[in-house]
ROGUSE-357833 format. One record per residue (C-alpha): residue in three letters; x, y, z negated. Coordinates in steps of 0.05 Angstrom, whole numbers, padded with zeros to 5 digits, always signed. Each point is the difference from the previous one (the first is absolute). Example, Ala and Ser with C-alpha at 12.3 -4.5 7.8 and 13.67 -1.06 7.14 Angstrom:
ALA+00246-00090-00156;SER+00027+00069+00013;
//
This chain:
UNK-06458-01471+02810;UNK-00020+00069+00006;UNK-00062-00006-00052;UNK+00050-00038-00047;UNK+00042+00063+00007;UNK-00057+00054-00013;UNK-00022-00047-00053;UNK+00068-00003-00035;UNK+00010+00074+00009;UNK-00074+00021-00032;UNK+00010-00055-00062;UNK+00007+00041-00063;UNK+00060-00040-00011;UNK+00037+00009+00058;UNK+00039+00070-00026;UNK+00020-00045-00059;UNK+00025-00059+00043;UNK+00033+00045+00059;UNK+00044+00035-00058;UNK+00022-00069-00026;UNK+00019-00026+00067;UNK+00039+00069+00011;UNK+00038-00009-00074;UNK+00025-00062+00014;UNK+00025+00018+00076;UNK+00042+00055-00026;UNK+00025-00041-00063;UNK+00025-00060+00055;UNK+00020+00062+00038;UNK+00052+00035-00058;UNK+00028-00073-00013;UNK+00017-00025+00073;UNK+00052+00033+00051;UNK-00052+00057+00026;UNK+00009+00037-00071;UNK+00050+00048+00018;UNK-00032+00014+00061;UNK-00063+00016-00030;UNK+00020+00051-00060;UNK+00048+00033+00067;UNK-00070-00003+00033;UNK-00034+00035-00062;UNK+00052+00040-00010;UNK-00004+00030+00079;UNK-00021+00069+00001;UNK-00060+00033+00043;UNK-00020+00066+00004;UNK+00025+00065+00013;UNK+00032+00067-00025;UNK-00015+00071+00016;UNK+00019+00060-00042;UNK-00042-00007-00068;UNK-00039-00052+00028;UNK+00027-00069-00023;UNK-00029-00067+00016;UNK+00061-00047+00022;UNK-00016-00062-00053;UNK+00024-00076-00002;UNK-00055-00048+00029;UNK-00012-00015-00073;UNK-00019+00061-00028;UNK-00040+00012+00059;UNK-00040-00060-00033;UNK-00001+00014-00070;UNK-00012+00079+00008;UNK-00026+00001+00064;UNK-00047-00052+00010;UNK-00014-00017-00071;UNK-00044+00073+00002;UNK-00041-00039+00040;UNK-00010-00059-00050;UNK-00012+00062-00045;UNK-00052+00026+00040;UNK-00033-00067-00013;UNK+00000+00004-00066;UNK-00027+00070-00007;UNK-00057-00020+00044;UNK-00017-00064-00051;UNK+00018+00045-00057;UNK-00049+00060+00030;UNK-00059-00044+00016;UNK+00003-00038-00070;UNK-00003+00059-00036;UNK-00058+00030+00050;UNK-00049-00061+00011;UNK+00035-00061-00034;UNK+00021-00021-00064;UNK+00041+00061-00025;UNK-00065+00033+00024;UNK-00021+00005-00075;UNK+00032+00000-00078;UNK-00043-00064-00005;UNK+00016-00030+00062;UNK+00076+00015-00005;UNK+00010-00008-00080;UNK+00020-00065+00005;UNK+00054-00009+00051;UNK+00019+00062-00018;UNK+00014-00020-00063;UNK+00038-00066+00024;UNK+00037+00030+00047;UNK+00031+00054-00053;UNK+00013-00060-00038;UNK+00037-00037+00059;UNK+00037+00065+00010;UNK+00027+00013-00072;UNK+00007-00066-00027;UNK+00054-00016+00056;UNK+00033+00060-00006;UNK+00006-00001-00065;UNK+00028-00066+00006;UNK+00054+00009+00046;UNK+00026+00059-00043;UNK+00003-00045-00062;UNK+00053-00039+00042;UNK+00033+00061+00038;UNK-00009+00066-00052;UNK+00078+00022-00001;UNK+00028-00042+00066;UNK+00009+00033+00067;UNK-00059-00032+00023;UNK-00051+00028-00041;UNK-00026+00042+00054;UNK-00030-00051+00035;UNK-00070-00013-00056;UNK-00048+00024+00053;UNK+00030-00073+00045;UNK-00051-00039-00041;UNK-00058+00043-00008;UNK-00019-00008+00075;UNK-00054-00049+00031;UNK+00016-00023+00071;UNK-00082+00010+00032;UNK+00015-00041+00059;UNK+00027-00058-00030;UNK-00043-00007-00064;UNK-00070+00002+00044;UNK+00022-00033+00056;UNK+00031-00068-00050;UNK-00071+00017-00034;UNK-00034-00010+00061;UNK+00026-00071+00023;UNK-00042-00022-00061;UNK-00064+00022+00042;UNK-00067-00004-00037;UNK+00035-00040-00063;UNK+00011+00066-00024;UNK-00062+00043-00026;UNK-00009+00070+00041;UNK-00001+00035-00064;UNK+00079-00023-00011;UNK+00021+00021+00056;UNK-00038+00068+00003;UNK+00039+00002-00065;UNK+00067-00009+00021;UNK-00010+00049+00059;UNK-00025+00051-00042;UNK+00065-00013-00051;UNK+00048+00004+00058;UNK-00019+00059+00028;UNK-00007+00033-00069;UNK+00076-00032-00007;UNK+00010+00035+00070;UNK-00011+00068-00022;UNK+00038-00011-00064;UNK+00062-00017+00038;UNK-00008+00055+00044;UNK-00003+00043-00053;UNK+00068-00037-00027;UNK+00034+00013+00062;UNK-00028+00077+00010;UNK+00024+00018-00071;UNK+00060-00043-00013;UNK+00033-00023+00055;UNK+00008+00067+00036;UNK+00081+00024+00014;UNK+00009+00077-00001;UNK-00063+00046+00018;UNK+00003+00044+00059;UNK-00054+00050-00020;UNK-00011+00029+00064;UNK-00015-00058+00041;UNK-00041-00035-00059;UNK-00032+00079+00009;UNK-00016-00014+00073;UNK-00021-00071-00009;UNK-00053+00028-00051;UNK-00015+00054+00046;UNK-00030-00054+00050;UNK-00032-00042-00050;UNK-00042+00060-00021;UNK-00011+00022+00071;UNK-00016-00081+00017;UNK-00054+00010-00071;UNK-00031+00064+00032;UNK-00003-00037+00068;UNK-00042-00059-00025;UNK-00039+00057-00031;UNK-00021+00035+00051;UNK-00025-00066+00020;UNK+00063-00021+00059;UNK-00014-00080+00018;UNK+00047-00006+00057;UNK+00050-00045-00032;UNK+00061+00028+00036;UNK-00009+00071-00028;UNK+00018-00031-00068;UNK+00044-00057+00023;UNK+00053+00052+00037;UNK+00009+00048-00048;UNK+00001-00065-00049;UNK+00068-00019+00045;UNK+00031+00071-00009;UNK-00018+00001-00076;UNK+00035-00072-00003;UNK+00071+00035+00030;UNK-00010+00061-00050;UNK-00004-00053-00060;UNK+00045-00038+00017;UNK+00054+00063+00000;UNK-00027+00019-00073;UNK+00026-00060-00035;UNK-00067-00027-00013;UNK-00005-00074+00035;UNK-00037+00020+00065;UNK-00042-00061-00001;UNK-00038+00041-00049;UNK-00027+00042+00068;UNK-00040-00067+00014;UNK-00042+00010-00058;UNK-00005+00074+00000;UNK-00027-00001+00075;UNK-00051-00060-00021;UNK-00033+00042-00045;UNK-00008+00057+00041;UNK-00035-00037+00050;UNK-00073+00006-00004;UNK-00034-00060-00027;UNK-00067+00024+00035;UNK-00013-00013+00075;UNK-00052+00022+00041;UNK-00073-00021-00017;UNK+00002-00078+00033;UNK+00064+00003+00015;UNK+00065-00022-00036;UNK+00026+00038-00042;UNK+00082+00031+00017;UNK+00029-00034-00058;UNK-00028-00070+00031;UNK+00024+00008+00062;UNK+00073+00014-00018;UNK-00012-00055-00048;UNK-00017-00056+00061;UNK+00055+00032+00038;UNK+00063-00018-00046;UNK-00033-00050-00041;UNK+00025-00056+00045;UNK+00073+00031+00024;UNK+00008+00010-00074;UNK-00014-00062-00024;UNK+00032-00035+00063;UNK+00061+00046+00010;UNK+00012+00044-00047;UNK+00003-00043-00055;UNK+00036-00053+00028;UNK+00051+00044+00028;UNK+00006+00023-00069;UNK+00006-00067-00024;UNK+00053-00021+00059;UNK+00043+00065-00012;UNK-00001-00006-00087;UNK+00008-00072-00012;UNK+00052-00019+00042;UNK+00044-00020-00078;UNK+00063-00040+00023;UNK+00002-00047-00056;UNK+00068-00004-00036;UNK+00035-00040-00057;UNK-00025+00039-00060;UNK-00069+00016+00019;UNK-00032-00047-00046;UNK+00041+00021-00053;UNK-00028+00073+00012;UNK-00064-00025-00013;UNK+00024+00000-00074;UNK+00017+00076+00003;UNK-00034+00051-00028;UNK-00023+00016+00066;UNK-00018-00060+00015;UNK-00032-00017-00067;UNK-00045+00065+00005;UNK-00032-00013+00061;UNK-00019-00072-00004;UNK-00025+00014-00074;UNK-00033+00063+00026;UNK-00035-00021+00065;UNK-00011-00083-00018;UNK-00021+00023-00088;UNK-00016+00067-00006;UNK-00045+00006+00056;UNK-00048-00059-00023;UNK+00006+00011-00073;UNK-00006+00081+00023;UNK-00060-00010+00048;UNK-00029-00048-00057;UNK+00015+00028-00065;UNK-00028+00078+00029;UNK-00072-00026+00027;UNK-00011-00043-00067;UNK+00017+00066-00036;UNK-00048+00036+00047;UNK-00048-00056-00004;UNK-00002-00003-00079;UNK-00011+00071-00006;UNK-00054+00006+00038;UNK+00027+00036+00058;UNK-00010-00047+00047;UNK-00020-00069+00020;UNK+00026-00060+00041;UNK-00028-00011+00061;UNK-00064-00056-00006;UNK+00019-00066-00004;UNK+00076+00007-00016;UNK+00040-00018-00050;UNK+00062+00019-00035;UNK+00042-00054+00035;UNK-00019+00025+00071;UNK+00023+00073-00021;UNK+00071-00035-00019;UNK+00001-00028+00056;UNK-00011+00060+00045;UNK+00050+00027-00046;UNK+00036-00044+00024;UNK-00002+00018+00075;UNK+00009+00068-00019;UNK+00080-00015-00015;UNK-00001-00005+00082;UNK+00046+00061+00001;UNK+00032-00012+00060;UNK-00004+00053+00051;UNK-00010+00049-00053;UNK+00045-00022-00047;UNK+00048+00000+00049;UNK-00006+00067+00026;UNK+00008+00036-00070;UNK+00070-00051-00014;UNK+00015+00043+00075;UNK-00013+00063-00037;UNK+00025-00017-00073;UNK+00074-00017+00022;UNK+00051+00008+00046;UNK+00043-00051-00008;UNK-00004-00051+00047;UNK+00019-00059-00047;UNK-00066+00030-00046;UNK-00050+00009+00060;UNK+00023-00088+00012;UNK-00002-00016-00070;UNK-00068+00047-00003;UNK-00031-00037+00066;UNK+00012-00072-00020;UNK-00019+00013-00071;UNK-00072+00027+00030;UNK-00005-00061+00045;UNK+00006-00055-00065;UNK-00043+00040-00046;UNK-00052+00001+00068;UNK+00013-00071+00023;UNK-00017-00021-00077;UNK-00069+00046-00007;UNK-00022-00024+00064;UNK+00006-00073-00008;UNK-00019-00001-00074;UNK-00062+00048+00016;UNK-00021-00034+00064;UNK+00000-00068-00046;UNK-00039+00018-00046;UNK-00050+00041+00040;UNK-00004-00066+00050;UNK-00013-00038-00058;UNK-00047+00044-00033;UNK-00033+00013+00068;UNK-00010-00080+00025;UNK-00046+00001-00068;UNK-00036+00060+00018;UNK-00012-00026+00059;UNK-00024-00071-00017;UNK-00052+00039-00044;UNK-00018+00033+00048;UNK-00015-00060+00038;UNK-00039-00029-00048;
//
């Protein structure tokens, strides 16, 4: 049992599958008798209060500000080490999902303000633009070897590109009120963190601590302070010792797995937990509704598509060998997993609580239909590659 377990837990699937199992705990959760006790559970507040020194928070934003840095982190490690060794490493190397994942950024966006330009909820286009990571690789990994490396290095490469778009999205418009003098401190220790890893620091705690203080100072600036995550991961030195790993690999195989195995399903227990209601389905046909499906299930695939046959055709880049236009739909296709993501920005875009629902169960159809739909076709797509293969 104990192999099957460190099996399980090493599968490239099982982030994918552990957030699935989480989603549907706290959807059975919401819609039994523990509800109420859970949101007064989320709602309890930790912390503590001290002159100008404020961190007394609900048990939820401790997850979504607190420990979603950490998820953060993540991402600016994947983001950091693409762009140093992997494939945002070079124009040529990154042209392509580059190119898609601008496309599967715009497209939806652009969509859900077509349905929402003049309502109340118009504020929430950046909802669709995000790619859940965890979910698309880990539904693309179930399909094993059916699926060619070169797709999948592709759909890494456009979600982390998709990453640091929605970063950007949340650092620029999803920010309440700027305090300038903590965002003035927080910069003060990312530029003392930059002259650290200069000087040539690899003792992972001398960026990681002041990383924690620089978190606090963000989060008092109006600025989302998950943004700290990815400002710390790229001022960790991606350069170890000669035979040795390098810093930004060991803080990698530190969180990697209490990420993928706590953090994000804590985030998926605390954010999904939608009490469905008479009505709901009708909501589907709101505006809001209406934007996000079309944006995350259409725009990205015809986004992710349309952009790389544009790039393609003039001559700035070229598809991967051996695919075809159907398997870039398809991983179009997964890339409308917005989930986490997705659901994080609906957190940030509104605070109505009747919004952030209709927001959350909107995201979970528009995901629920790319990931069936995608994993079809890639199955069926894949059984044939493989049979050639076997030939």
């Amino acid at each position: 049992m104990r192999r099957q377990i460190k099996q399980f837990f090493e599968a490239d699937s099982a982030s994918g599958i552990t957030l699935l199992i989480f989603l549907v705990v706290s959807l059975l959760v919401a819609n039994s008798p523990l509800g109420p006790g859970f949101e007064s559970l989320l709602a309890h507040k930790i912390g503590f209060e001290s002159g100008s020194i404020h961190l007394n928070y609900s048990i939820l934003q401790w997850i979504n500000d607190g420990l979603m840095a950490v998820f953060f982190l993540m991402v600016g490690i994947e983001i950091k080490q693409e762009l140093a060794h992997g494939q945002l490493s070079s124009a040529k190397k990154a042209s392509l999902p580059f190119f898609a994942a601008l496309g599967g950024m715009l497209l939806p966006a652009g969509i859900y303000l077509l349905f929402n330009v003049g309502t109340e909820t118009h504020h929430g286009w950046g909802i669709p633009m995000a790619t859940d990571i965890a979910f698309a690789i880990g539904i693309l990994s179930i399909l094993g070897k059916r699926v060619p490396l070169a797709l999948k290095v592709f759909l890494t490469a456009i979600a982390i590109v998709d990453d640091l778009g929605a970063i950007l999205v949340i650092a620029i418009f999803y920010t309440s009120d700027l305090a300038a003098d903590y965002l003035l401190y927080a910069l003060g220790i990312f530029l003392l963190l930059t002259f650290i890893n200069r000087m040539g620091v690899k003792s992972v705690w001398v960026y990681l601590i002041p990383g924690v203080f620089m978190w606090y100072f963000i989060h008092h600036s109006g600025i989302h302070a998950t943004i700290a995550g990815v400002l710390t991961a790229f001022a960790i030195p991606i350069e170890g010792k000669k035979g040795g790993s390098s810093p930004i690999q060991r803080v990698e195989h530190a969180i990697s797995t209490p990420v993928n195995f706590i953090i994000m399903p804590l985030f998926a227990l605390a954010n999904t937990n939608i009490r469905f209601e008479s009505g709901m389905i009708e909501g589907l046909a709101s505006p809001l509704g209406l934007g996000i499906i079309a944006g995350l299930f259409v725009g990205k695939s015809l986004g992710i598509t349309l952009f790389s046959w544009i790039s393609v055709k003039l001559g700035m880049s070229e598809l991967p060998k051996s695919t075809r236009w159907i398997q870039v739909f398809s991983i179009g296709l997964m890339g409308g997993i917005g989930f986490t993501m997705s659901i994080f920005i609906a957190l940030l875009s509104f605070s109505d609580p009747l919004h952030q629902t209709a927001a959350k169960f909107s995201i979970l159809v528009a995901s629920a239909l790319s990931a069936i739909i995608g994993y079809s076709i890639l199955k069926r797509l894949g059984n044939q590659y493989a049979d050639k293969n076997n030939k």
